[in-house]
BALOBA-1460 file (C-alpha; in Angstrom, 3 decimals):
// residues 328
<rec num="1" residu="x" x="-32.946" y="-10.557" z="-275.046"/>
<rec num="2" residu="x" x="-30.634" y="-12.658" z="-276.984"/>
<rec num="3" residu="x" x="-29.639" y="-15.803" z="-275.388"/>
<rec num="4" residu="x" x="-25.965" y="-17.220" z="-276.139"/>
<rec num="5" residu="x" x="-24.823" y="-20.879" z="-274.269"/>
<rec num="6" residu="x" x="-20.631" y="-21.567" z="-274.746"/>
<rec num="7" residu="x" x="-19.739" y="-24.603" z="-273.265"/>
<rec num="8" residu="x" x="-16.665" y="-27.200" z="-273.682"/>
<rec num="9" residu="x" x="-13.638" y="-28.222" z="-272.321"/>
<rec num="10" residu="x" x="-11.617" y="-25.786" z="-274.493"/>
<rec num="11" residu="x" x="-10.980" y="-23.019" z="-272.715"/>
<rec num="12" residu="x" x="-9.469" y="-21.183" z="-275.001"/>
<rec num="13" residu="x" x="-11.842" y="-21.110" z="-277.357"/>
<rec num="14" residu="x" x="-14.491" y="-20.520" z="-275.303"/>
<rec num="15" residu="x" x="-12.420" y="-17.063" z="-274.215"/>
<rec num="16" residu="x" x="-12.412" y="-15.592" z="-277.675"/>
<rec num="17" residu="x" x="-15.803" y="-16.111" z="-278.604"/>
<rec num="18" residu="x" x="-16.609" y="-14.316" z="-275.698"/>
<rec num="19" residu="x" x="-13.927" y="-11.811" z="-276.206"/>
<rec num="20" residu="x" x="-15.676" y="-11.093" z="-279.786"/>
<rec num="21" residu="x" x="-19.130" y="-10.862" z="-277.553"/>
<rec num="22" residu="x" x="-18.085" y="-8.311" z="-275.475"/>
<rec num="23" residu="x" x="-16.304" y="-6.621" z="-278.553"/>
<rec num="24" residu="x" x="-19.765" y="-6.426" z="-280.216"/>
<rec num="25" residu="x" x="-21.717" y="-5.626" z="-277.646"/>
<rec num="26" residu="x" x="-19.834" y="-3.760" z="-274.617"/>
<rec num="27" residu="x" x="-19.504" y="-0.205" z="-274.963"/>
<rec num="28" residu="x" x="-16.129" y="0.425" z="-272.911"/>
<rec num="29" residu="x" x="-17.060" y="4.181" z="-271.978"/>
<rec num="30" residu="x" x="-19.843" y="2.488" z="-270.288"/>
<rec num="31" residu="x" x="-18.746" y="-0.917" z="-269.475"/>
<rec num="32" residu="x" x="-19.413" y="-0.277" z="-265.578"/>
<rec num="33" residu="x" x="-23.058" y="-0.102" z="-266.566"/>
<rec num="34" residu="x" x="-23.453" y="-2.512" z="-269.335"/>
<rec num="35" residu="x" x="-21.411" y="-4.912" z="-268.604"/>
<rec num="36" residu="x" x="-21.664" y="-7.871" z="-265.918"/>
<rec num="37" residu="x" x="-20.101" y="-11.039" z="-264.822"/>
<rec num="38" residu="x" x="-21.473" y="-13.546" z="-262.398"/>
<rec num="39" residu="x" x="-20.131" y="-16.513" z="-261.486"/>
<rec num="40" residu="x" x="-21.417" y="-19.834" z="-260.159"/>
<rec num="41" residu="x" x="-24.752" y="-18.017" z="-259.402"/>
<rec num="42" residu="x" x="-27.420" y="-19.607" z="-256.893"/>
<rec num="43" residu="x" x="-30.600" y="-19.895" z="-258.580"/>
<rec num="44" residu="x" x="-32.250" y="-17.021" z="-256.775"/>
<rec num="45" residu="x" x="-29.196" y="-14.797" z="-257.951"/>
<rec num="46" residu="x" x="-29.188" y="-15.679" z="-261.282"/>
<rec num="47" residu="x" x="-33.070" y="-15.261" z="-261.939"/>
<rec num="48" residu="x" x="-32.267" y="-11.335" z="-260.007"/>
<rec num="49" residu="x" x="-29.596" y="-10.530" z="-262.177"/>
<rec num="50" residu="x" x="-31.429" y="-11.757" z="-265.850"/>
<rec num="51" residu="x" x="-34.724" y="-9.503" z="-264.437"/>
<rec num="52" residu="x" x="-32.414" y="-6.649" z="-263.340"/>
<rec num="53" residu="x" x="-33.149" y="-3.620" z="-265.776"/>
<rec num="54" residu="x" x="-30.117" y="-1.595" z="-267.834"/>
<rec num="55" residu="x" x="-28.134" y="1.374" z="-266.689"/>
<rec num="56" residu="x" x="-26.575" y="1.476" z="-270.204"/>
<rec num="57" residu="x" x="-28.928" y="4.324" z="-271.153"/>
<rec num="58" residu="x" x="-30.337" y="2.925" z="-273.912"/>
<rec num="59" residu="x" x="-26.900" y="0.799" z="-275.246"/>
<rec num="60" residu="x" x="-26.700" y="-2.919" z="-275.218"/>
<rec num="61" residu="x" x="-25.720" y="-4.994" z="-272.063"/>
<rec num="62" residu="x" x="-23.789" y="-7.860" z="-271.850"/>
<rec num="63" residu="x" x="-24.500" y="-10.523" z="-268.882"/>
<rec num="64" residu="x" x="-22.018" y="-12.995" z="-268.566"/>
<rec num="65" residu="x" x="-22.817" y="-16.231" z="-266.374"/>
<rec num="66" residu="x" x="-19.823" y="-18.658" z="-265.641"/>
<rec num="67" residu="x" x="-19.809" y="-22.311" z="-264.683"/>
<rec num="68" residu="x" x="-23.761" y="-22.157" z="-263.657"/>
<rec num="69" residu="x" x="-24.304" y="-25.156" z="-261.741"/>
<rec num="70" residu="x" x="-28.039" y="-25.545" z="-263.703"/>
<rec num="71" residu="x" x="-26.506" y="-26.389" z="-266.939"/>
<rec num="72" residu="x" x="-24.945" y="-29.597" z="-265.723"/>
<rec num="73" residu="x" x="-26.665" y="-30.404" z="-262.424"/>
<rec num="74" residu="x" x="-29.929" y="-31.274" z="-261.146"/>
<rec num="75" residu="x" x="-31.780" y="-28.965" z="-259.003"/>
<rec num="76" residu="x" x="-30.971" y="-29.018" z="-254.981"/>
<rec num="77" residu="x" x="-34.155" y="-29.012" z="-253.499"/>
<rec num="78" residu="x" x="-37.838" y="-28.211" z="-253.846"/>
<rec num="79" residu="x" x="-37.173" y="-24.367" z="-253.894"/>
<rec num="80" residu="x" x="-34.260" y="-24.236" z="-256.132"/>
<rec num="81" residu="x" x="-37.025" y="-25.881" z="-258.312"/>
<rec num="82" residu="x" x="-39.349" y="-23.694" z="-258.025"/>
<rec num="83" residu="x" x="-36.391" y="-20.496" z="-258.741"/>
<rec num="84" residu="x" x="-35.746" y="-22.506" z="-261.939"/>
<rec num="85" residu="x" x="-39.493" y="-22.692" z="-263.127"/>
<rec num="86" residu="x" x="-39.447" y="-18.674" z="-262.830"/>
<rec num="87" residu="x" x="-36.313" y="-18.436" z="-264.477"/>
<rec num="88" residu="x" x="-37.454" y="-20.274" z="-267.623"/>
<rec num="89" residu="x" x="-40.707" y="-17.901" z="-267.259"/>
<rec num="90" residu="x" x="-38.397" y="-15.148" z="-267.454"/>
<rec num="91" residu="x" x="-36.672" y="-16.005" z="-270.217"/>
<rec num="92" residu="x" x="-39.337" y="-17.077" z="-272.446"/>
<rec num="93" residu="x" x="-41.462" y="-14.016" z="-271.924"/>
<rec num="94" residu="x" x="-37.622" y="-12.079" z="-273.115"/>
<rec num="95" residu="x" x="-37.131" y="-14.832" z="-276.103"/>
<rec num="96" residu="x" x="-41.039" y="-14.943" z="-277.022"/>
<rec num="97" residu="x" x="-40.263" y="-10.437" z="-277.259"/>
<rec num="98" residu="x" x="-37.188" y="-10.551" z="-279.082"/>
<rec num="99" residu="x" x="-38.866" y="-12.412" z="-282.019"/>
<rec num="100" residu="x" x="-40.657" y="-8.780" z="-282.453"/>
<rec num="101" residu="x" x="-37.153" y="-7.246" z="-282.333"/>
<rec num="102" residu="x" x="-34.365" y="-6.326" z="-285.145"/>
<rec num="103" residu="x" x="-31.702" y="-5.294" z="-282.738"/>
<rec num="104" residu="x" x="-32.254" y="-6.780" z="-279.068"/>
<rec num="105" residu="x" x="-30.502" y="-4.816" z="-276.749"/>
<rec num="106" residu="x" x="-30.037" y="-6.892" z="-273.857"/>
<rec num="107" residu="x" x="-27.468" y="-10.233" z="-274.096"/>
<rec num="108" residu="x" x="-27.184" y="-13.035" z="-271.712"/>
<rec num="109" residu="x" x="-23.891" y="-15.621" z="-272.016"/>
<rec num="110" residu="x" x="-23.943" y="-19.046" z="-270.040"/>
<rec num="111" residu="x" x="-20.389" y="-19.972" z="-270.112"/>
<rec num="112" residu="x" x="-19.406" y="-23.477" z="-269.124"/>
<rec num="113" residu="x" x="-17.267" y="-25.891" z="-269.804"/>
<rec num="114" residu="x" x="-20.384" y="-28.885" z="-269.053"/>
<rec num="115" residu="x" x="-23.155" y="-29.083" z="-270.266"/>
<rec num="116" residu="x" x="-25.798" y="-32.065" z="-269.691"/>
<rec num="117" residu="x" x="-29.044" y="-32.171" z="-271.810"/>
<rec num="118" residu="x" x="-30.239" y="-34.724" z="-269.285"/>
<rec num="119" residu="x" x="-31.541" y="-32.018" z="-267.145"/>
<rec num="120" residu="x" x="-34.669" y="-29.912" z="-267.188"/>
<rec num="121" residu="x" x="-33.386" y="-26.447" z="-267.063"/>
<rec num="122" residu="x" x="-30.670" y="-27.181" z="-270.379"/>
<rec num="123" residu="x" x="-32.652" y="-29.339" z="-272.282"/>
<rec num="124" residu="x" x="-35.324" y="-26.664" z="-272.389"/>
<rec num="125" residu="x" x="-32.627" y="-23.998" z="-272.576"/>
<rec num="126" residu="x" x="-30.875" y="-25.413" z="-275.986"/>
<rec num="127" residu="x" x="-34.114" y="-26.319" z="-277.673"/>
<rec num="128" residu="x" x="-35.433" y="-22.400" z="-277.534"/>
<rec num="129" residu="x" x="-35.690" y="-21.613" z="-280.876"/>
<rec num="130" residu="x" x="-33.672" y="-18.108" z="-280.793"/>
<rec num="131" residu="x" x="-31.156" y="-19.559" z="-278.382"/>
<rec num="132" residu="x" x="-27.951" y="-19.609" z="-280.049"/>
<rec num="133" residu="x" x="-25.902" y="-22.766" z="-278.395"/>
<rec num="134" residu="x" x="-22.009" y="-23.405" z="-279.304"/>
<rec num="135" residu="x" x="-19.751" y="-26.274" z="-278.438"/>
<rec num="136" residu="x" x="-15.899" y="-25.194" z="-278.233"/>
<rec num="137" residu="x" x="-14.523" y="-29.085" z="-277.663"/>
<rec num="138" residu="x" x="-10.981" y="-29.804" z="-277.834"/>
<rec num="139" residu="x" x="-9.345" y="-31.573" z="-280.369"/>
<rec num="140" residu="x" x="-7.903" y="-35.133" z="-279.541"/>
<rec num="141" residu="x" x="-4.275" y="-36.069" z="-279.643"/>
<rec num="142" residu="x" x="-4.387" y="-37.762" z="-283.056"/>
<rec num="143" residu="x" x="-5.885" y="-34.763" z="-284.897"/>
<rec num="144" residu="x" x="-2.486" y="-33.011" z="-285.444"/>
<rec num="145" residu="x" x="-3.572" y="-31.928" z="-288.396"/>
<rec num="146" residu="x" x="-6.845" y="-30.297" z="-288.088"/>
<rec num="147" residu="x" x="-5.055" y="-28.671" z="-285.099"/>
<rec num="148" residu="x" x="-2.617" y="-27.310" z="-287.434"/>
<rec num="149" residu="x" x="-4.719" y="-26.392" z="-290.097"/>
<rec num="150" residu="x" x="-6.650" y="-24.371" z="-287.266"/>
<rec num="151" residu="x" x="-3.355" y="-22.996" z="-286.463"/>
<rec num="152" residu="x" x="-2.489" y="-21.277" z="-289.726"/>
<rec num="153" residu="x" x="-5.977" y="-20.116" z="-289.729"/>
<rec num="154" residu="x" x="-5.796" y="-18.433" z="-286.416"/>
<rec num="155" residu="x" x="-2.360" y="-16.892" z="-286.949"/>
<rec num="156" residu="x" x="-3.607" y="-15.488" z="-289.964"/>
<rec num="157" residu="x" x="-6.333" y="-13.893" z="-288.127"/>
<rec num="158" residu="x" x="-3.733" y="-11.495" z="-286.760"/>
<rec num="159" residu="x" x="-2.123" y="-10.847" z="-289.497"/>
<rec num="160" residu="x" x="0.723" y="-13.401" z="-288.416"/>
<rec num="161" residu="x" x="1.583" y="-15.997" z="-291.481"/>
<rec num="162" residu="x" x="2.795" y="-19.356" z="-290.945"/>
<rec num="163" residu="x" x="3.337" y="-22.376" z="-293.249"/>
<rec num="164" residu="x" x="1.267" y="-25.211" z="-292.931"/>
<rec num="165" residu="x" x="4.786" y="-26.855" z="-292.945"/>
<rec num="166" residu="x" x="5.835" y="-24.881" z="-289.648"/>
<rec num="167" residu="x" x="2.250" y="-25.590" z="-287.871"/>
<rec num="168" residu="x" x="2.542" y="-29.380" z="-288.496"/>
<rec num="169" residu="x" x="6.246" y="-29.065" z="-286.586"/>
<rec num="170" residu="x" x="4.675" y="-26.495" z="-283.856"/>
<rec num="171" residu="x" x="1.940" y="-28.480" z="-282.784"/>
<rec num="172" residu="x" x="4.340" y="-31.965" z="-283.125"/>
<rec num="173" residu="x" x="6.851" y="-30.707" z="-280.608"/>
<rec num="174" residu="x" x="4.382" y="-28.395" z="-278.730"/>
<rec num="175" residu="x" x="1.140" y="-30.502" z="-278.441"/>
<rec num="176" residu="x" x="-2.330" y="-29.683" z="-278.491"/>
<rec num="177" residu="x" x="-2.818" y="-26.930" z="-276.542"/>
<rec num="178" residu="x" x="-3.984" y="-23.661" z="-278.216"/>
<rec num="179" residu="x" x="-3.257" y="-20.933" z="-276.233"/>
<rec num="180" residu="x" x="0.485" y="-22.354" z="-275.333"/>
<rec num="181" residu="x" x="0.309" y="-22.634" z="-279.674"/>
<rec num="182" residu="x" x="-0.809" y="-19.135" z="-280.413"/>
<rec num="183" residu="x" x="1.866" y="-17.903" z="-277.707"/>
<rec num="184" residu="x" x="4.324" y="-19.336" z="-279.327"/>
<rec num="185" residu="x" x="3.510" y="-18.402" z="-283.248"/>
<rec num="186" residu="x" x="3.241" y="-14.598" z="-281.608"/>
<rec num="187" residu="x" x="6.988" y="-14.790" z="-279.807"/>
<rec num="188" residu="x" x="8.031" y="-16.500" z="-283.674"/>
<rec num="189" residu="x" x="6.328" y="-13.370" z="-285.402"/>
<rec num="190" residu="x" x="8.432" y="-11.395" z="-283.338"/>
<rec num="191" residu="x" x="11.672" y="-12.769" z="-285.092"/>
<rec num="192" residu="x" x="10.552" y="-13.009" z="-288.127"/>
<rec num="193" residu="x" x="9.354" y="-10.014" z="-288.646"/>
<rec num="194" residu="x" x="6.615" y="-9.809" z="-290.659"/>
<rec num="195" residu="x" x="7.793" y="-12.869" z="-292.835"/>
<rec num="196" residu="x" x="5.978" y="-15.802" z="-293.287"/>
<rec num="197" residu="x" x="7.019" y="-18.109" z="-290.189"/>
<rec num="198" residu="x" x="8.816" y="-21.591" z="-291.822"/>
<rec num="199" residu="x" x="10.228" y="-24.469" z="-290.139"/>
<rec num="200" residu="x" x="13.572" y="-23.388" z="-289.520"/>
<rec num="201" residu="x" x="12.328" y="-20.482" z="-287.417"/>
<rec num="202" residu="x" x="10.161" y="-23.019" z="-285.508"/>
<rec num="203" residu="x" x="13.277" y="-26.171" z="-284.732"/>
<rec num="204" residu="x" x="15.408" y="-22.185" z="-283.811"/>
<rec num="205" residu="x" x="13.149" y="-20.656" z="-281.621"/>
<rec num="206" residu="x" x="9.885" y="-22.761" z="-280.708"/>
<rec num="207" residu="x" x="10.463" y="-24.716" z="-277.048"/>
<rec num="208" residu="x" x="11.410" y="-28.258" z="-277.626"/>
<rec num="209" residu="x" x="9.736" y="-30.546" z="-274.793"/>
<rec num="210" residu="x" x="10.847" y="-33.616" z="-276.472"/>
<rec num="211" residu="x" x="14.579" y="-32.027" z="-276.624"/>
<rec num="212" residu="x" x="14.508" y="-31.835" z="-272.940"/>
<rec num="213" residu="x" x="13.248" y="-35.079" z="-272.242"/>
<rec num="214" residu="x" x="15.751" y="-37.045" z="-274.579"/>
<rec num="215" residu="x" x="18.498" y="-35.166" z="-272.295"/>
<rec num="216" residu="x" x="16.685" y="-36.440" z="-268.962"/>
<rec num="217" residu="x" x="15.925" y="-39.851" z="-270.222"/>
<rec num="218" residu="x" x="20.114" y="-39.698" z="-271.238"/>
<rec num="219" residu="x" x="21.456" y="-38.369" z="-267.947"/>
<rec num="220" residu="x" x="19.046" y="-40.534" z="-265.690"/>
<rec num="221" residu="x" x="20.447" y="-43.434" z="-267.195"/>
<rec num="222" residu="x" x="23.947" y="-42.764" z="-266.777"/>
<rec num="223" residu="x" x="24.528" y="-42.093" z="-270.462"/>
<rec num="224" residu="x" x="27.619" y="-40.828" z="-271.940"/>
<rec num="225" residu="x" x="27.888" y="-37.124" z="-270.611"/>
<rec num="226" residu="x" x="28.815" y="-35.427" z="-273.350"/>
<rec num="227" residu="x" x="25.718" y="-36.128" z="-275.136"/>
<rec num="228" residu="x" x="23.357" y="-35.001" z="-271.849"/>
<rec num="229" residu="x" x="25.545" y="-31.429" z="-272.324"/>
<rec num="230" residu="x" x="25.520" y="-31.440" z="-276.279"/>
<rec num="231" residu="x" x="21.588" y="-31.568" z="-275.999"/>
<rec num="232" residu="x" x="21.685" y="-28.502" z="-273.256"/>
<rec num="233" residu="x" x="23.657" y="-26.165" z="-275.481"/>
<rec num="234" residu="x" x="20.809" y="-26.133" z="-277.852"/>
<rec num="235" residu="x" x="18.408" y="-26.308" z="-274.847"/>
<rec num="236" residu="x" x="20.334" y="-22.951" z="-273.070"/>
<rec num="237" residu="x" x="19.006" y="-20.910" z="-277.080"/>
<rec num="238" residu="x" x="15.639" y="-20.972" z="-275.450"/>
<rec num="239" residu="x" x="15.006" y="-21.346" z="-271.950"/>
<rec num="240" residu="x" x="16.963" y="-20.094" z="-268.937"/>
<rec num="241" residu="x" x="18.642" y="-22.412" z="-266.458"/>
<rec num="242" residu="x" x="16.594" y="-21.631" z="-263.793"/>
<rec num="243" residu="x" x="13.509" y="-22.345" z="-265.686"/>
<rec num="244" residu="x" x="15.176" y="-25.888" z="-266.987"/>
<rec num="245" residu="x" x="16.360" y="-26.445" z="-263.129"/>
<rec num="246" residu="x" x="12.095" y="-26.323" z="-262.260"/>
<rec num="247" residu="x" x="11.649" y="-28.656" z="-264.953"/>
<rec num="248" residu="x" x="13.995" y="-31.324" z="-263.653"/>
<rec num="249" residu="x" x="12.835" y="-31.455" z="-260.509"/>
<rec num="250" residu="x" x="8.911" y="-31.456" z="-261.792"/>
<rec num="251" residu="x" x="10.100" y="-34.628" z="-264.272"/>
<rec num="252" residu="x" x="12.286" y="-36.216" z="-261.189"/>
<rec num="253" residu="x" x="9.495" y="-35.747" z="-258.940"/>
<rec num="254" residu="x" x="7.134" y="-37.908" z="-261.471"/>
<rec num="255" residu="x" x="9.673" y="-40.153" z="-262.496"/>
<rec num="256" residu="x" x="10.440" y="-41.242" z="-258.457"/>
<rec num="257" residu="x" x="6.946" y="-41.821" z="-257.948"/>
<rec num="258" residu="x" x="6.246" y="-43.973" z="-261.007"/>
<rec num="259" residu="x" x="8.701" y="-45.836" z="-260.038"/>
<rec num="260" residu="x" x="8.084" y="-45.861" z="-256.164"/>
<rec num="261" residu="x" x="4.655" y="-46.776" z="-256.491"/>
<rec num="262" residu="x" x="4.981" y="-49.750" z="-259.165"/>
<rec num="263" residu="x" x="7.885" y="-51.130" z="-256.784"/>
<rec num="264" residu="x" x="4.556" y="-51.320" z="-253.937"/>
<rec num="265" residu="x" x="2.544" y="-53.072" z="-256.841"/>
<rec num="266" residu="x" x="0.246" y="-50.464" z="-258.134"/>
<rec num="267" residu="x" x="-0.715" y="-50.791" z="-261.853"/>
<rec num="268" residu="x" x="-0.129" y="-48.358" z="-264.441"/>
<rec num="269" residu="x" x="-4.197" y="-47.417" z="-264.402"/>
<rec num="270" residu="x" x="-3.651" y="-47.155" z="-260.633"/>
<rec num="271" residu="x" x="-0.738" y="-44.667" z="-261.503"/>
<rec num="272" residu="x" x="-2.490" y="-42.986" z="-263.689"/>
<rec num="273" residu="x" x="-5.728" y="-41.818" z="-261.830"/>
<rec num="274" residu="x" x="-3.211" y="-40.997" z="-259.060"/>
<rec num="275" residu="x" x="-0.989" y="-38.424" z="-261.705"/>
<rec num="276" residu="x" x="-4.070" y="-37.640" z="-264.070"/>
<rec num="277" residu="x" x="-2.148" y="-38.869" z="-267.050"/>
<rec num="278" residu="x" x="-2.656" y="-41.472" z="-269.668"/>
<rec num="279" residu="x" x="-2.031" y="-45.176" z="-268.678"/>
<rec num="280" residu="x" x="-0.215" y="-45.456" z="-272.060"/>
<rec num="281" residu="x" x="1.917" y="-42.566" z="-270.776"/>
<rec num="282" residu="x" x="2.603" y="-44.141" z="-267.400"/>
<rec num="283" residu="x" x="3.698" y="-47.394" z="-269.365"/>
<rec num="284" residu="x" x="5.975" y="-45.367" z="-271.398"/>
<rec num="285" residu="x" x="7.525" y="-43.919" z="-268.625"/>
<rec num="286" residu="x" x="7.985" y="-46.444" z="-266.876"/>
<rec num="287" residu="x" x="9.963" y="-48.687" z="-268.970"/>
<rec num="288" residu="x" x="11.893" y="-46.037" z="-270.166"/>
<rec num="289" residu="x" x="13.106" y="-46.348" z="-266.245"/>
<rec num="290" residu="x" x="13.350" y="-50.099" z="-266.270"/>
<rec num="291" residu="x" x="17.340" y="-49.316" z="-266.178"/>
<rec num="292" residu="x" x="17.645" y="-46.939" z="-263.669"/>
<rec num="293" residu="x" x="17.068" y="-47.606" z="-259.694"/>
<rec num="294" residu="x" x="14.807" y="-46.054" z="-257.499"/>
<rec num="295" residu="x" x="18.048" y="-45.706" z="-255.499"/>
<rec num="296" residu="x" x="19.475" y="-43.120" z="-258.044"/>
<rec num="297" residu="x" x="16.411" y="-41.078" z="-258.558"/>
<rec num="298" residu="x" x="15.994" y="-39.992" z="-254.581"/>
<rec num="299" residu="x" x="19.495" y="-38.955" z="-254.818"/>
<rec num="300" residu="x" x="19.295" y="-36.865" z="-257.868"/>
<rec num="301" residu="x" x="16.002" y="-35.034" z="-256.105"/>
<rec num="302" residu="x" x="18.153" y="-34.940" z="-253.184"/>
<rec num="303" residu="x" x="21.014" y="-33.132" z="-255.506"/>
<rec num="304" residu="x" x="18.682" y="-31.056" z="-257.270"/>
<rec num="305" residu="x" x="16.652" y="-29.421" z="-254.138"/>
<rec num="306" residu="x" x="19.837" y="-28.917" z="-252.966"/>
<rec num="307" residu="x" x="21.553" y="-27.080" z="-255.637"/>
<rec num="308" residu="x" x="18.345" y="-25.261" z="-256.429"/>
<rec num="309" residu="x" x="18.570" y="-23.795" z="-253.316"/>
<rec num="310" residu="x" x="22.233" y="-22.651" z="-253.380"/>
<rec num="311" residu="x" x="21.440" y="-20.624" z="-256.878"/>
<rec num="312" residu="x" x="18.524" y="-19.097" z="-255.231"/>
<rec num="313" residu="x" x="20.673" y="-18.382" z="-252.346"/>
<rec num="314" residu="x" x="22.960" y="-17.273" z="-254.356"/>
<rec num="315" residu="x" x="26.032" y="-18.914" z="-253.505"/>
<rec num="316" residu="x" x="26.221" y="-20.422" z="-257.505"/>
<rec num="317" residu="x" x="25.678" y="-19.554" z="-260.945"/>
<rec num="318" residu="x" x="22.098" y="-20.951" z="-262.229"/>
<rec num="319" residu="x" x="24.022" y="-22.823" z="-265.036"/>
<rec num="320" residu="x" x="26.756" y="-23.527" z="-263.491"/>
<rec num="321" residu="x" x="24.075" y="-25.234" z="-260.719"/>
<rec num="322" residu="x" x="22.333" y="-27.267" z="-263.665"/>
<rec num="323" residu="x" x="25.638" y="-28.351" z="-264.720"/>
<rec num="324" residu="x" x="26.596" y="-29.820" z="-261.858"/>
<rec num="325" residu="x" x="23.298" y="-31.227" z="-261.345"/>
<rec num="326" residu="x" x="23.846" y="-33.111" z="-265.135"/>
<rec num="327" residu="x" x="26.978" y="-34.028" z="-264.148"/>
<rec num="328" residu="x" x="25.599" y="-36.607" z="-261.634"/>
């Protein structure tokens, strides 16, 4: 039996090493045989499923275990205990035979995104010498670089090419977030056809968060309107109005209760575990709204639920909706 252990908080990454697993090792005329997924196993059930035997006649299996409990917990109780001690039996009697083996047949994935060495059943796990253990972490805010540099290298993995130019810009106005990244180099591929995707194709195309925000921060201060609708011409390229109507009221929603809750005195840390966002983030945004009043917000969410709901009645135009809504 070979032994793999993914963990990590990126998910993404995490997905297509497995996905190259499964290429590897799951035949898909037999995938109902050789092929299983279990997740957040008791004990009990995970030690039945590693002893179960093959149905693959004679092909490799694949056993996939998701967010197991055992690699980043402690046991619960005296018998899970005791379930664990036959489980690393188990596995060391398949390790100690696989040594003896060119081509093990059988495969076993823990896939999680924790993992805490701290406990009995991991630390042992990791330190088996033919346990093959990878990290897929995610990269922090402040490595736009490396992030982009991945980016060229995982576009060019599907035959996709993009400058190193264009992935700086992507992952600027896009953040950090591979899989939103990849989606959006494979809709730019699209366009450009084969070519090599630049940064023109990328400020055309590519969805511009920051674009959308500069028109919000604009029209919830009262700004000069033709700016606000300057800014949604380029917006209306590439993204519908009903799907820029959703993000107003998400942003209005936040903004309203920033500013709510630090008019009852809670900090910006307070704020923060309450939203799950960065107190530097919370700061931000909140003295961006030092000009506008809390009265003004509740009644552009008042405006905007209630257009929103006359376009999905029906009764107006989805732009012609958001326009009015801007015009405010």
């Amino acid at each position: 039996m070979t032994v793999y252990v993914f963990y990590g908080d990126d998910e993404f990454l995490r997905q297509q090493a497995l996905k190259k697993l499964r290429e590897t090792h799951v035949d898909p005329a037999f995938a109902a045989l050789c092929h299983r997924q279990i997740q957040s196993p008791a004990v009990h059930e995970l030690l039945e499923a590693v002893q179960s035997g093959s149905l693959a006649l004679g092909g490799d299996t694949l056993l996939e275990v998701h967010q197991c409990s055992l690699l980043h917990e402690s046991p619960k109780g005296s018998a899970d205990a005791a379930w664990i001690e036959s489980l690393m039996e188990t596995l060391k009697d398949s390790l100690s035979a696989m040594a003896g083996q060119a081509n093990p047949a059988k495969h076993l994935v823990f896939v999680n995104e924790k993992l805490d060495r701290k406990y009995k059943f991991p630390k042992w796990l990791v330190a088996q010498p033919f346990v093959q253990v990878h990290e897929f972490a995610s990269l922090p805010f402040w490595k736009q670089d490396d992030m982009a540099h991945w980016l060229v290298q995982a576009a060019k993995s599907q035959d996709i090419l993009i400058s190193q130019d264009a992935a700086a810009l992507l992952v600027d106005i896009t953040g950090m977030d591979r899989r939103l990244l990849m989606s959006e180099v494979e809709k730019l591929s699209v366009f450009t056809a084969g070519k090599a995707i630049g940064p023109q194709d990328v400020m055309l195309l590519a969805n511009h968060p920051e674009n959308v925000f500069e028109m919000l921060g604009l029209w919830l201060q009262g700004k000069t309107p033709v700016h606000v609708f300057d800014i949604l011409e380029n917006l209306l390229l590439r993204k519908y109005p009903i799907e820029l109507m959703a993000l107003i009221q998400s942003h209005l929603s936040q903004m309203f209760r920033i500013k709510l809750w630090h008019s009852l005195g809670y900090s910006d840390a307070d704020i923060a575990a309450q939203t799950q966002k960065k107190p530097f983030k919370i700061q931000k945004d909140r003295e961006a709204l030092l000009a506008v009043s809390l009265s003004r917000l509740k009644k552009l969410k008042e405006e905007a639920i209630r257009l929103e709901i006359q376009s999905k009645q029906g009764a107006l135009d989805a732009r012609l909706a958001l326009e009015m809504l801007l015009a405010q």
